[in-house]
NULO-703032 format. One line per field, with one value per atom (N, C-alpha, C, O): y, z, x; residue in three letters; residue number from 0. Coordinates in pm, 1 decimal, m for minus. Example, Ala and Ser with C-alpha at 12.3 -4.5 7.8 and 13.67 -1.06 7.14 Angstrom:
<rs>
v = [m569.0_m450.0_m330.0_m331.9_m225.0_m106.0_3.0_113.8]
w = [780.0_780.0_780.0_846.5_708.0_714.0_787.0_803.9]
u = [1319.0_1230.0_1320.0_1423.6_1285.0_1367.0_1290.0_1340.9]
type = [ala_ala_ala_ala_ser_ser_ser_ser]
seq = [0_0_0_0_1_1_1_1]
</rs>
This chain:
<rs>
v = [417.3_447.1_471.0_543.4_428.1_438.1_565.7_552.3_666.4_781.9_858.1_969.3_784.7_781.8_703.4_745.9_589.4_497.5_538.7_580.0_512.9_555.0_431.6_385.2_403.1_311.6_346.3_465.7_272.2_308.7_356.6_318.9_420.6_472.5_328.9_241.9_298.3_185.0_215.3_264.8_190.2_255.8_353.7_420.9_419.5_558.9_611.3_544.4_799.5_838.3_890.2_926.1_901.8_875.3_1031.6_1050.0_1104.9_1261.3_1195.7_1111.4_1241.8_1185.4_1327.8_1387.7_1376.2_1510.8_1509.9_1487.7_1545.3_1518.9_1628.7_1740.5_1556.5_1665.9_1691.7_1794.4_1581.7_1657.9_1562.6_1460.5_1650.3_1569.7_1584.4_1684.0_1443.0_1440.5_1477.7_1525.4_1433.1_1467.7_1587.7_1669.0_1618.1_1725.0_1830.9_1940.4_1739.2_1846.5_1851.8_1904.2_1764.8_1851.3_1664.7_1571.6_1671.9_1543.9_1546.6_1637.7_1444.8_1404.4_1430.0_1440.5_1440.8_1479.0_1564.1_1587.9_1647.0_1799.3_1802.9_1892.4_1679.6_1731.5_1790.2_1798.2_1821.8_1982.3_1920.0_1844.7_1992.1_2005.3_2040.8_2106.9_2013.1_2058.9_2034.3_2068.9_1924.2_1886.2_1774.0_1705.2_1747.0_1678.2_1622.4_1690.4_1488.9_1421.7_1339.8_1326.1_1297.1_1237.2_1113.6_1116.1_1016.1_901.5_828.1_805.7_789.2_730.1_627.4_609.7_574.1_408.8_365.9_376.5_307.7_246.1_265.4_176.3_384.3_457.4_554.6_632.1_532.5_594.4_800.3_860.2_854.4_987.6_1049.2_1035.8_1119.0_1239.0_1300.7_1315.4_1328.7_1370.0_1303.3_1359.6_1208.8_1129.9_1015.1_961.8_1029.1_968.8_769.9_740.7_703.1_551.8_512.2_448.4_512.6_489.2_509.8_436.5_583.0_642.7_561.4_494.8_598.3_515.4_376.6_320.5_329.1_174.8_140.8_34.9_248.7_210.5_251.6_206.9_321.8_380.8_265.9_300.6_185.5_118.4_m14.5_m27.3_m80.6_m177.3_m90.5_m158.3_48.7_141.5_162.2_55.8_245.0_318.7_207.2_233.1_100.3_m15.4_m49.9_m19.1_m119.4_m120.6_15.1_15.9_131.2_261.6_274.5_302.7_265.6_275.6_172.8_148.4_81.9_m31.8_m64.7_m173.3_58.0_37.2_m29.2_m36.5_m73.5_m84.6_m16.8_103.2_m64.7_59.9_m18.2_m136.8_63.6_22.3_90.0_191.2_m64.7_1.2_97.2_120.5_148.2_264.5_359.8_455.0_395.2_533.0_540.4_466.6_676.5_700.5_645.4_532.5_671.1_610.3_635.2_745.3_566.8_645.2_724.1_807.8_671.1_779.0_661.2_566.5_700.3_639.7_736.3_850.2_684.7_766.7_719.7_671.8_727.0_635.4_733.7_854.0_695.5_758.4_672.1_555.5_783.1_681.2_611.2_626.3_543.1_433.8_559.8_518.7_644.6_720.1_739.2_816.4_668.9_640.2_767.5_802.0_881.2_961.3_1112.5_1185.5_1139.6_1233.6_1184.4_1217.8_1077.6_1018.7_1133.4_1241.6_1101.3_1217.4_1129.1_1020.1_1210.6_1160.0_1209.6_1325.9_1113.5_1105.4_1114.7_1070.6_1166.1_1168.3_1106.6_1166.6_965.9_944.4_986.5_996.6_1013.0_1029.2_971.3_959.9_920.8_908.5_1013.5_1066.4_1050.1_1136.6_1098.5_982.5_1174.1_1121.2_1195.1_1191.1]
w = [3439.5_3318.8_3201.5_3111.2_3193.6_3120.5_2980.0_2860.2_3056.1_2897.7_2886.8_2834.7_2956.7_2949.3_2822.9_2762.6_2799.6_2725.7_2553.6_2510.4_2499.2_2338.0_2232.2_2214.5_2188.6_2048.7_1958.0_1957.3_1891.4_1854.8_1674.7_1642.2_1601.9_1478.5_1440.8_1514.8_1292.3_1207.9_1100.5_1126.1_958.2_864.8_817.2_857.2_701.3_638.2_755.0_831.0_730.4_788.6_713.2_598.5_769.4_652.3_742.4_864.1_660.4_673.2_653.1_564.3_770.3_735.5_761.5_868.1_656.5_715.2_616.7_497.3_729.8_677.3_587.0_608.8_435.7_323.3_318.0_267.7_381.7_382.0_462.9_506.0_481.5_591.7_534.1_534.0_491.5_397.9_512.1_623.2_436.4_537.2_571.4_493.2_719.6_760.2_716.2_660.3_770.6_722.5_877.5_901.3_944.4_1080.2_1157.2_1144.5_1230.0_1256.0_1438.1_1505.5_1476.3_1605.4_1727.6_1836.9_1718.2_1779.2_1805.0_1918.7_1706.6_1646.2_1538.0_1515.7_1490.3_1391.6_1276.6_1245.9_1219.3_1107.0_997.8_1018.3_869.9_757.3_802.7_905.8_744.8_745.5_826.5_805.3_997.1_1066.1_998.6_912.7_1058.4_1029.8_1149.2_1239.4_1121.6_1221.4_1158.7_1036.4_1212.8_1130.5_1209.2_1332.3_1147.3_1213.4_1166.9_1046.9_1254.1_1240.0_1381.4_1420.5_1438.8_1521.8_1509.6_1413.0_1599.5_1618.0_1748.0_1804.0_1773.0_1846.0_1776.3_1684.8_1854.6_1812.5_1804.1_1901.2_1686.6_1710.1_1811.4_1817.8_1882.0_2003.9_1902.3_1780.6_2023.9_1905.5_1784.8_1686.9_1801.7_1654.9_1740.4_1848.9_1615.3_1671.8_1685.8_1686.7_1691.8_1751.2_1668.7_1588.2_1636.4_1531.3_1357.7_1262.2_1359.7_1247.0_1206.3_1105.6_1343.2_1322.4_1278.5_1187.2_1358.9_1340.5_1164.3_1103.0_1126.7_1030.2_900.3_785.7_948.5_827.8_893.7_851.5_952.3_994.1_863.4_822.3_818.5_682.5_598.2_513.5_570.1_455.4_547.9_566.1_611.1_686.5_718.2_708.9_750.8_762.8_616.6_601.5_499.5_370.1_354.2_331.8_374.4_326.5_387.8_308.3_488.4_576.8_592.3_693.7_493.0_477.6_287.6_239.0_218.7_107.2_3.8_m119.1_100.0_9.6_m92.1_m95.2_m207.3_m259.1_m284.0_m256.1_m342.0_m347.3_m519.0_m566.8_m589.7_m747.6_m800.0_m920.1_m705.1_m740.7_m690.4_m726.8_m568.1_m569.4_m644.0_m733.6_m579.9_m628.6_m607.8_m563.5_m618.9_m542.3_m388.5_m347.7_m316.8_m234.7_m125.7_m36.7_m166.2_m99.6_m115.5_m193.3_26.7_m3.3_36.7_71.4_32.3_81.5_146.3_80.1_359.3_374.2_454.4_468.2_490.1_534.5_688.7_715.6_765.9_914.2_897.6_793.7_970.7_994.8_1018.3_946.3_1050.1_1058.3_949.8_857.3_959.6_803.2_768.8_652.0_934.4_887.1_823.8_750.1_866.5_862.2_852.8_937.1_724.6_677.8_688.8_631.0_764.2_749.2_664.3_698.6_528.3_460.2_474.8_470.5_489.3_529.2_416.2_321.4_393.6_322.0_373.6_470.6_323.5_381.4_283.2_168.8_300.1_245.1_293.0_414.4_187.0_256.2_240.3_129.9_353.0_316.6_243.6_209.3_185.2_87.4_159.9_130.4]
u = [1103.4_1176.5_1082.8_1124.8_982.2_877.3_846.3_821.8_860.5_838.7_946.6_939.6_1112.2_1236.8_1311.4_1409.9_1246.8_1276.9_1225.7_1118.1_1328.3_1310.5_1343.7_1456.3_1264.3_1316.1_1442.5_1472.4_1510.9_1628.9_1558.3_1445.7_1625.9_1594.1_1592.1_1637.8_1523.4_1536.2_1453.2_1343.4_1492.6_1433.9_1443.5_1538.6_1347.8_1377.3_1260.6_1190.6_1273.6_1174.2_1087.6_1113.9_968.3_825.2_780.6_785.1_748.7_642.0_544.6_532.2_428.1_288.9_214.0_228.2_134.1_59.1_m74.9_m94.7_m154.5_m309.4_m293.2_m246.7_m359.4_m446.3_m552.6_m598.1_m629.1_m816.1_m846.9_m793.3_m1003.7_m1038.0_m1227.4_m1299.8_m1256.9_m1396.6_m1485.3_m1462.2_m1617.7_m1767.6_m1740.2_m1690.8_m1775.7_m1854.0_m1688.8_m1682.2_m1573.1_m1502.7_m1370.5_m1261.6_m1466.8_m1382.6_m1371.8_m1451.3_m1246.4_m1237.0_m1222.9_m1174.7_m1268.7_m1331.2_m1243.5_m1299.0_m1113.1_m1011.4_m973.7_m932.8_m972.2_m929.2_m789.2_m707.7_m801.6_m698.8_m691.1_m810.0_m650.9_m679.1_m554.5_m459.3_m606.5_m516.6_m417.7_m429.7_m259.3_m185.5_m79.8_36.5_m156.2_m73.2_m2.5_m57.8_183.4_211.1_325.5_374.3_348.9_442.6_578.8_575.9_669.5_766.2_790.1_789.3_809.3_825.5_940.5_955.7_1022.2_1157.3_1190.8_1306.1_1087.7_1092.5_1006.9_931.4_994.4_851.4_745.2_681.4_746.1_676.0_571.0_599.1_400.8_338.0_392.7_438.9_372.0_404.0_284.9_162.7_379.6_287.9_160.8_149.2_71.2_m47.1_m108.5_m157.5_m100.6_m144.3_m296.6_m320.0_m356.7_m483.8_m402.7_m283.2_m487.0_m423.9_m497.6_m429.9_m614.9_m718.2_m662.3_m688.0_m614.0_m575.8_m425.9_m402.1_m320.2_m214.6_m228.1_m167.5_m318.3_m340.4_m367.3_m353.7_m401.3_m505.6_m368.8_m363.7_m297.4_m181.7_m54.6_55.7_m49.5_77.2_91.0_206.3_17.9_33.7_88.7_147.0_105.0_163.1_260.1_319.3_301.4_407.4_528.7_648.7_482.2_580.5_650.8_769.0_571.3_642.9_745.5_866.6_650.5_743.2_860.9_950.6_891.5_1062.1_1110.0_1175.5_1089.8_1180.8_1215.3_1247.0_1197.2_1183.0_1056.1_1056.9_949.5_888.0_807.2_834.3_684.5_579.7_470.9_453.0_396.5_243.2_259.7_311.0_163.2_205.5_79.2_66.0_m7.8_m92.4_m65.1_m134.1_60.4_108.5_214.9_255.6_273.4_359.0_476.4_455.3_618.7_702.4_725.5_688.4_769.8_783.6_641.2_656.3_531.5_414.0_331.3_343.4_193.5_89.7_m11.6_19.5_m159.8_m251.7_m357.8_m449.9_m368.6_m439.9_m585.6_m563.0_m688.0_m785.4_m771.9_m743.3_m805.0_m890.1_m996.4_m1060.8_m1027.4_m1167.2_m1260.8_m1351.9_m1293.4_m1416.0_m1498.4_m1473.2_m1598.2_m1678.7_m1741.9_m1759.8_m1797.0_m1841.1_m1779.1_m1845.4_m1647.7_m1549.9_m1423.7_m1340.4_m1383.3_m1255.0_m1122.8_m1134.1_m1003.3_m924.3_m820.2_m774.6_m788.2_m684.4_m523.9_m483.8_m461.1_m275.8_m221.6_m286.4_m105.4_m26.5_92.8_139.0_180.1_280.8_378.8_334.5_499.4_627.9_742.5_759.4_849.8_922.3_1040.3_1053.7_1134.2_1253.7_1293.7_1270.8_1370.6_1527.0_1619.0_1738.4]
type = [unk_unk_unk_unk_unk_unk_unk_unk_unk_unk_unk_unk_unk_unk_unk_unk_unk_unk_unk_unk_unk_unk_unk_unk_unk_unk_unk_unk_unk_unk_unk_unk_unk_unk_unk_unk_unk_unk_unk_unk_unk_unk_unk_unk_unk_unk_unk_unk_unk_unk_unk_unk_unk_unk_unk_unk_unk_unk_unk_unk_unk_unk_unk_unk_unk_unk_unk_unk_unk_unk_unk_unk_unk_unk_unk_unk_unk_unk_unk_unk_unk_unk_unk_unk_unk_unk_unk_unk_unk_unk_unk_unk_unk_unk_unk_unk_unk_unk_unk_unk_unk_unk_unk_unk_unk_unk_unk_unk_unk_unk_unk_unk_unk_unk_unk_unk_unk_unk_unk_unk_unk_unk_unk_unk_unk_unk_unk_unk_unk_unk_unk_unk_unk_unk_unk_unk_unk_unk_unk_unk_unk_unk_unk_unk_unk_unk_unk_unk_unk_unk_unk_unk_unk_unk_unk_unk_unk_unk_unk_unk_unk_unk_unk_unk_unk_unk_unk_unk_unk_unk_unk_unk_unk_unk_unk_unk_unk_unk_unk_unk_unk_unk_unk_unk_unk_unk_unk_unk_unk_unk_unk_unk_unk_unk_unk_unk_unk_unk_unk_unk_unk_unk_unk_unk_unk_unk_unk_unk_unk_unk_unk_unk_unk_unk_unk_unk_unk_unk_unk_unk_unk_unk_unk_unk_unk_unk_unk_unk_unk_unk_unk_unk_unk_unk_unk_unk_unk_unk_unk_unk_unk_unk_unk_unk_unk_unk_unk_unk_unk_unk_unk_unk_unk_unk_unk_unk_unk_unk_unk_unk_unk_unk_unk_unk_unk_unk_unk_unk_unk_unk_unk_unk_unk_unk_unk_unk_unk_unk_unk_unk_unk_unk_unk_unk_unk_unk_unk_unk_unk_unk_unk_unk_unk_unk_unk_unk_unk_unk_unk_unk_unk_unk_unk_unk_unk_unk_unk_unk_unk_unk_unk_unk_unk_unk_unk_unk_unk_unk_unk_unk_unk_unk_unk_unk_unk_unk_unk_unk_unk_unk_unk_unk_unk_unk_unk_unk_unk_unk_unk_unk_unk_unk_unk_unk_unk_unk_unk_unk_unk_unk_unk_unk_unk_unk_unk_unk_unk_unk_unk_unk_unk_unk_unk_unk_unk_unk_unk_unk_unk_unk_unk_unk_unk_unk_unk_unk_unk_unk_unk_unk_unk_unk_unk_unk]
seq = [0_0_0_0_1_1_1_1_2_2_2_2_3_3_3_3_4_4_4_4_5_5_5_5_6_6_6_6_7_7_7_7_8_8_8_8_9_9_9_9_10_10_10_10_11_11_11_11_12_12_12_12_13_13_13_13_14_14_14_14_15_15_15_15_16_16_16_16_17_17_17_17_18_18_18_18_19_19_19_19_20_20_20_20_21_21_21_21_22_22_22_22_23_23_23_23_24_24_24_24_25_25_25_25_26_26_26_26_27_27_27_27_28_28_28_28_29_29_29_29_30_30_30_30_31_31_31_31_32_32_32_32_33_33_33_33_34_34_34_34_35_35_35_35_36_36_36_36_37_37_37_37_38_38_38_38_39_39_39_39_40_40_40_40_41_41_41_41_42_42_42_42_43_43_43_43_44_44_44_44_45_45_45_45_46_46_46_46_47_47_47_47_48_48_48_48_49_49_49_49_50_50_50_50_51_51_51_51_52_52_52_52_53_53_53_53_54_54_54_54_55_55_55_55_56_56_56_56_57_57_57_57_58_58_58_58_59_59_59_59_60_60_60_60_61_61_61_61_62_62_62_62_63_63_63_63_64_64_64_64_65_65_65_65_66_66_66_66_67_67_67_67_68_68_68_68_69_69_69_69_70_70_70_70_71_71_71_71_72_72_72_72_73_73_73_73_74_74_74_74_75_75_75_75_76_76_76_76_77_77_77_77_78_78_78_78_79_79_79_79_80_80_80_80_81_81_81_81_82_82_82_82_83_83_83_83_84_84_84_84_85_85_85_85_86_86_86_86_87_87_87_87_88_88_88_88_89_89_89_89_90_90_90_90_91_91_91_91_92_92_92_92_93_93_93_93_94_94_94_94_95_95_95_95]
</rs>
């Protein structure tokens, strides 16, 4: 049953799509400006680094449960991956 099985919705859903990607420019995976994923369980999104997720899940969790962070905006945060040498920066959102 395994990649049959789906988490049930819970929460708002949060747009997460990379805006830049520092250092050399180019990130280790291949992910590129512009990609983006939507998240509405609690399942990693397809294609998404694990490194990166891990690292945006303390934001993404507050955000689809109403919470904020009082240096973004409402509603948004902005997190980088752990790659010290080629940081890729996220954009989270949440729907309305």
């Amino acid at each position: 049953m395994g990649s049959e099985r789906f988490a049930p919705p819970e929460g708002a859903r949060v747009r997460i799509e990379i805006v830049e990607i520092l250092g050399r420019g180019t990130c280790s995976i291949g992910l590129r400006v512009g990609d983006e994923w939507v998240v509405d369980s609690a399942l990693v999104p397809a294609g998404m680094c694990g490194w990166a997720y891990a690292a945006m899940l303390p934001f993404l969790q507050p955000l689809r449960f109403g919470g904020s962070f009082p240096w973004e905006e409402e509603g948004e945060a902005r997190v980088c991956c752990p790659d010290p040498a080629n940081p890729v920066v996220f954009r989270l959102t949440v729907e309305r």
